[in-house]
C-alpha positions as protocol buffer text, in pm:
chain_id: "A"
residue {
  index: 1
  type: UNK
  ca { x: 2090 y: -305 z: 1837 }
}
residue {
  index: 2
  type: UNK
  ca { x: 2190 y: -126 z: 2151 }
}
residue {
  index: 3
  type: UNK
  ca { x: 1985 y: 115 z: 2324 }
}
residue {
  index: 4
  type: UNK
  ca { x: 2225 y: 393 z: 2164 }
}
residue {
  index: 5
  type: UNK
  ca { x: 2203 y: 273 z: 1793 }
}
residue {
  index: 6
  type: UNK
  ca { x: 1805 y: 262 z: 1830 }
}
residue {
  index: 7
  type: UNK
  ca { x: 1653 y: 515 z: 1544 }
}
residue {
  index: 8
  type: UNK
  ca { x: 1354 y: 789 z: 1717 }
}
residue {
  index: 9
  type: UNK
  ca { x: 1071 y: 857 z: 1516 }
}
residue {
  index: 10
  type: UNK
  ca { x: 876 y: 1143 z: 1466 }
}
residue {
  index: 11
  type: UNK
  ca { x: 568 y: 900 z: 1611 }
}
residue {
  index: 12
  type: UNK
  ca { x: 539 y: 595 z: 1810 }
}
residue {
  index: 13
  type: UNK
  ca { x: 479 y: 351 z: 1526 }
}
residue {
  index: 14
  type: UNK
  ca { x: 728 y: 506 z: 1255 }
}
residue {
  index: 15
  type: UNK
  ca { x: 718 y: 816 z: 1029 }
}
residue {
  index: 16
  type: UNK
  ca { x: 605 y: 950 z: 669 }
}
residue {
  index: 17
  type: UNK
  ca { x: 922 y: 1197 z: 536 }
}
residue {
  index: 18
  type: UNK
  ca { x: 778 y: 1392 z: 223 }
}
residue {
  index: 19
  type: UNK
  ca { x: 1112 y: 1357 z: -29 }
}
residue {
  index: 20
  type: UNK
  ca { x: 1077 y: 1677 z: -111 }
}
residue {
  index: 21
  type: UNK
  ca { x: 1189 y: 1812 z: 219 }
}
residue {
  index: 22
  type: UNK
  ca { x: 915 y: 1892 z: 519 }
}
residue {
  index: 23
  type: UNK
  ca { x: 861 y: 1782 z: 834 }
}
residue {
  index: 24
  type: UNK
  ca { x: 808 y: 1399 z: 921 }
}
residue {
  index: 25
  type: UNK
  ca { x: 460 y: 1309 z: 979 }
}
residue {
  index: 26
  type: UNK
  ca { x: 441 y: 1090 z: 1275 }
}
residue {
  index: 27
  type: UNK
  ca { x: 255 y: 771 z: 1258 }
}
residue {
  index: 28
  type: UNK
  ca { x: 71 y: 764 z: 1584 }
}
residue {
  index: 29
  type: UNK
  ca { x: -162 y: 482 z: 1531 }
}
residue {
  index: 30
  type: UNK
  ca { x: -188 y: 127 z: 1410 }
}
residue {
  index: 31
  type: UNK
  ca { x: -477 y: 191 z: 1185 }
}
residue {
  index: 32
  type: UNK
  ca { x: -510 y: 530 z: 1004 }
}
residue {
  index: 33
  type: UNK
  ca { x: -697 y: 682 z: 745 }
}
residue {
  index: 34
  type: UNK
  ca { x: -524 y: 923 z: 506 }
}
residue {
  index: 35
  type: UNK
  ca { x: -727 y: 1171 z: 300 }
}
residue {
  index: 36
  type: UNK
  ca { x: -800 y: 1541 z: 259 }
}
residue {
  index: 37
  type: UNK
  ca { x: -1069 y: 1564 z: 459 }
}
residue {
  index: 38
  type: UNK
  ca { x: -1039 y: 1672 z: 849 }
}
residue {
  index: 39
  type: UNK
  ca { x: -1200 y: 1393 z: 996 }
}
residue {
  index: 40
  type: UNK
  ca { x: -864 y: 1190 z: 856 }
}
residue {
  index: 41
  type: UNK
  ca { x: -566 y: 1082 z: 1088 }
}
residue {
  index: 42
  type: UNK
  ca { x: -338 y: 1236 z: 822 }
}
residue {
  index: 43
  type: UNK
  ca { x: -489 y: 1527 z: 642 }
}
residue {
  index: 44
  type: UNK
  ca { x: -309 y: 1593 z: 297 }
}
residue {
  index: 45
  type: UNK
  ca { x: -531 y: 1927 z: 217 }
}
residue {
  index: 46
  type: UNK
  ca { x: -422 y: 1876 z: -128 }
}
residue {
  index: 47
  type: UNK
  ca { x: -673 y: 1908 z: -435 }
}
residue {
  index: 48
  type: UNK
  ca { x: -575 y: 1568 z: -608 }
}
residue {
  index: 49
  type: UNK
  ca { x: -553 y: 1390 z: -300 }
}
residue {
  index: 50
  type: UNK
  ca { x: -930 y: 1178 z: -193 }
}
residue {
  index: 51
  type: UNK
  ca { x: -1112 y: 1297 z: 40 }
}
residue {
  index: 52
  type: UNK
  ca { x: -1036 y: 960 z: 199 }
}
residue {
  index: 53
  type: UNK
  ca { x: -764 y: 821 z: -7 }
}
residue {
  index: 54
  type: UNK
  ca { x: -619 y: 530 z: 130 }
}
residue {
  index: 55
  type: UNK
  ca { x: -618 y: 358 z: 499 }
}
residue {
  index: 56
  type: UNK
  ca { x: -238 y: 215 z: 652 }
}
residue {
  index: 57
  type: UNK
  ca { x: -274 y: -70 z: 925 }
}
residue {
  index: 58
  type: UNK
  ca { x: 8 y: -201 z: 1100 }
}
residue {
  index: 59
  type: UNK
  ca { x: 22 y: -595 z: 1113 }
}
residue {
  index: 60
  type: UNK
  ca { x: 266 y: -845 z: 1269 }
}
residue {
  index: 61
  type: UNK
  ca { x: 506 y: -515 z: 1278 }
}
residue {
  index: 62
  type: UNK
  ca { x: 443 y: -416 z: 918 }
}
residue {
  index: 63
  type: UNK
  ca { x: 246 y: -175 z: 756 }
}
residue {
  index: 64
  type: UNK
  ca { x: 15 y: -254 z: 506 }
}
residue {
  index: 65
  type: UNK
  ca { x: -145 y: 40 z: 332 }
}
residue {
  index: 66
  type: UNK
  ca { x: -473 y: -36 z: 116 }
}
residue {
  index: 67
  type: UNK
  ca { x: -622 y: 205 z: -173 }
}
residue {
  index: 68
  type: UNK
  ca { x: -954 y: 333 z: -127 }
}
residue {
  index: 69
  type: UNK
  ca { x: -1083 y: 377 z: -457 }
}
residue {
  index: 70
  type: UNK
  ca { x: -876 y: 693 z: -476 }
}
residue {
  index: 71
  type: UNK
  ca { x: -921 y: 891 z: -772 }
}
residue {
  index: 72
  type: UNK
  ca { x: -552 y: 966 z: -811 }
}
residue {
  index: 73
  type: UNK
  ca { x: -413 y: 661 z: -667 }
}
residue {
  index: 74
  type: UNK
  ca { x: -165 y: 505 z: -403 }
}
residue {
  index: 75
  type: UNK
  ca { x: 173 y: 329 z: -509 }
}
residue {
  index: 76
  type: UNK
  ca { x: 446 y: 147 z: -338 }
}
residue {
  index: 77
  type: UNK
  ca { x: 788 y: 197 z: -509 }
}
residue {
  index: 78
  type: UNK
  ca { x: 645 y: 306 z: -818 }
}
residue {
  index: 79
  type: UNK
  ca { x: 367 y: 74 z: -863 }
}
residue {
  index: 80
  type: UNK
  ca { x: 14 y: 74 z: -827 }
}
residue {
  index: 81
  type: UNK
  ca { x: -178 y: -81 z: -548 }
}
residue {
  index: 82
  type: UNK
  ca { x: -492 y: -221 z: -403 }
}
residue {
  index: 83
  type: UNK
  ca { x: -321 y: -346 z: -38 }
}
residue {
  index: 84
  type: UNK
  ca { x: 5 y: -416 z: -42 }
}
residue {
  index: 85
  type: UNK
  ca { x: 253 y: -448 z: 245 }
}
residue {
  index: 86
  type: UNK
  ca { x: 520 y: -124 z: 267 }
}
residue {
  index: 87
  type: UNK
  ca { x: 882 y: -258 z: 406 }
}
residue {
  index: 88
  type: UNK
  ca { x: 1071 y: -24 z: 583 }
}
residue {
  index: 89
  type: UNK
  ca { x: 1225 y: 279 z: 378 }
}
residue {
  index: 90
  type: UNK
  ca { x: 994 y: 220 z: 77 }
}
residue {
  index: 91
  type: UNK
  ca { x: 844 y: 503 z: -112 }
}
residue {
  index: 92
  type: UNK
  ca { x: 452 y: 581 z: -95 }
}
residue {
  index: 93
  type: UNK
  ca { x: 268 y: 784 z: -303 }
}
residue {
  index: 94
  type: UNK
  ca { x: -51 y: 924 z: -214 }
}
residue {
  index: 95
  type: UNK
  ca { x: -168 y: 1077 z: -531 }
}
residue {
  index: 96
  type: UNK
  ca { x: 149 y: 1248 z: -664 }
}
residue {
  index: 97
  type: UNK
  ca { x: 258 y: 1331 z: -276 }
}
residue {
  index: 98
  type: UNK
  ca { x: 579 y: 1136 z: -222 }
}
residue {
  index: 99
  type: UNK
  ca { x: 671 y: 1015 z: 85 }
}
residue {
  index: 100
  type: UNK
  ca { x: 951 y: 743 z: 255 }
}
residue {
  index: 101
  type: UNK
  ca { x: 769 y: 502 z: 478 }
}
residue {
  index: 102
  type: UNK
  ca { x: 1015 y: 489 z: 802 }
}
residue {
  index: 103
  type: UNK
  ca { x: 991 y: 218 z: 1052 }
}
residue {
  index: 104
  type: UNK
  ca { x: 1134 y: -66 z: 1236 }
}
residue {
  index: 105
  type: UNK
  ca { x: 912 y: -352 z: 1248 }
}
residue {
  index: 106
  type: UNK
  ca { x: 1115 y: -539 z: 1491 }
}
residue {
  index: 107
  type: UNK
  ca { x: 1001 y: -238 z: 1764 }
}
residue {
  index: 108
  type: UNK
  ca { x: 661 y: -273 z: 1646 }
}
residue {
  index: 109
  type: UNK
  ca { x: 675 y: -633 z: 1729 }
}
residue {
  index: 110
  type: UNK
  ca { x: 772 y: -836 z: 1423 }
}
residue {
  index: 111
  type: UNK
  ca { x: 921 y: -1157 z: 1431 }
}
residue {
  index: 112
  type: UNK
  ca { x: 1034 y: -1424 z: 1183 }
}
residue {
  index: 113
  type: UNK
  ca { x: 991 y: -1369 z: 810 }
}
residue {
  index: 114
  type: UNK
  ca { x: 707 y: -1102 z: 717 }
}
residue {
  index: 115
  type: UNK
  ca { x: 353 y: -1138 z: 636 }
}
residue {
  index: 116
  type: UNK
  ca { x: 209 y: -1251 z: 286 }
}
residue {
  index: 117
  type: UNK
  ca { x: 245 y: -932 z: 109 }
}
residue {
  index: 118
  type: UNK
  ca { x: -152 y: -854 z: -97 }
}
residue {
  index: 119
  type: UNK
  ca { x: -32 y: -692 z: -398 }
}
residue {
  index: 120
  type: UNK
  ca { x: -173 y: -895 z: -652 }
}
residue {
  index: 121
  type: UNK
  ca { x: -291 y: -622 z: -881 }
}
residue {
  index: 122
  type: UNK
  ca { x: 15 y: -727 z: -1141 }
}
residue {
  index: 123
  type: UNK
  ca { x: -89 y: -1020 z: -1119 }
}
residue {
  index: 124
  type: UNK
  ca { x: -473 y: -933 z: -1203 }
}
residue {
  index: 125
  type: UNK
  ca { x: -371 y: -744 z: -1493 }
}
residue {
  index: 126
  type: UNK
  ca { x: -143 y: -955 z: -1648 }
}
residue {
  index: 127
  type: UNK
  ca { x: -370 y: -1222 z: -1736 }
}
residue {
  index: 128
  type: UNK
  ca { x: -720 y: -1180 z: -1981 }
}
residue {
  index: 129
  type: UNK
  ca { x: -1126 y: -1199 z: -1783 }
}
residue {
  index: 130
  type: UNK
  ca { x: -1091 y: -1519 z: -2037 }
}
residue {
  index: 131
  type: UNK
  ca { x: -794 y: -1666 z: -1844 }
}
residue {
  index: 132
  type: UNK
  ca { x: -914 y: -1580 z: -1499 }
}
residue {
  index: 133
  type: UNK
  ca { x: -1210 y: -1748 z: -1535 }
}
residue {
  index: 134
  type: UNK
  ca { x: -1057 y: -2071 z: -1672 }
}
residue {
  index: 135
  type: UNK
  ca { x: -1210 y: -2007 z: -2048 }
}
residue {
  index: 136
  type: UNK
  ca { x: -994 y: -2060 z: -2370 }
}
residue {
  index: 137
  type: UNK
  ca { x: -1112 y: -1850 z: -2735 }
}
residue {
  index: 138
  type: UNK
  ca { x: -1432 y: -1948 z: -2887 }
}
residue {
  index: 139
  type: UNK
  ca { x: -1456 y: -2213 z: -3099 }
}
residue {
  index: 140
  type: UNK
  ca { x: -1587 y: -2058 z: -3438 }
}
residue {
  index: 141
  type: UNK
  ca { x: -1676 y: -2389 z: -3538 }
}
residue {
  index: 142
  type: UNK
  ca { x: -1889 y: -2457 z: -3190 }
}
residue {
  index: 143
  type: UNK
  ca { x: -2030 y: -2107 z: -3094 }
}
residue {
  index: 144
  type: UNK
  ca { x: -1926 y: -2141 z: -2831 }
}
residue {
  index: 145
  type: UNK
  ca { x: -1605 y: -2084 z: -2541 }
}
residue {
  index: 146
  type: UNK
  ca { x: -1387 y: -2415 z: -2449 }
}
residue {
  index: 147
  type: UNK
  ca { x: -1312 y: -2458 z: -2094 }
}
residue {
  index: 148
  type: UNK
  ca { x: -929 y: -2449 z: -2067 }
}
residue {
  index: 149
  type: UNK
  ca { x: -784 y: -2823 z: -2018 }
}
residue {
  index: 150
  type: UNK
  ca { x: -500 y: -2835 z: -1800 }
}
């Protein structure tokens, strides 16, 4: 990419574009806190939004945005998350506040394939508490729960 071609940001480490129309927020830091309270980096005065919702960090170039215990949620392209890394261009939402994550992770450093993305909440929900801790159905005959052979 030529000096030209290279994409500006509203801030140094990327940009949050509402997709409703608005201004770009600019992502300033590499760790920020997004909530409805002032203290936050980004403040979303919204009444459905946390008062601090969920926290972005950027990592080897990428950002990784992690849910914190928000009443209303976070997703990543539709989905809900705990931490999960956010590729460039993906679409957040923080509560129902929707937003396209804009970066370039090769000017925030990146290099080689991209970190182990977190989102195992899918995962986590696909399988029983009986499955995830390695138990099979009880035994009416026993009384008891059979430790799953594999």
């Amino acid at each position: 990419m030529s000096l030209e071609d290279e994409v500006e940001f509203a801030g140094a480490f990327g940009q949050l574009t509402p997709t409703g129309g608005g201004d770009p927020i600019p992502l300033i830091k590499d760790k920020l806190l997004i909530g409805r309270r002032r203290h936050c980096d980004i403040c979303l005065d919204f009444p459905n939004v946390s008062s601090q919702h969920c926290k972005m960090t950027l990592e080897h170039g990428y950002w990784f945005i992690r849910d914190l215990n928000s009443r209303n949620g976070t997703k990543v392209d539709g989905r809900p998350i705990m931490r999960k890394r956010a590729d460039p261009n993906c679409k957040v939402a923080i509560a129902r506040h929707q937003y396209v994550l804009e970066y370039d992770p090769q000017l925030l450093g990146a290099y080689g394939p991209p970190p182990a993305d977190d989102d195992y909440i899918d995962e986590v929900m696909k399988s029983s508490l009986m499955d995830r801790a390695g138990m099979s159905k009880r035994d009416p005959k026993k009384g008891f729960f059979n430790r799953k052979s594999d």
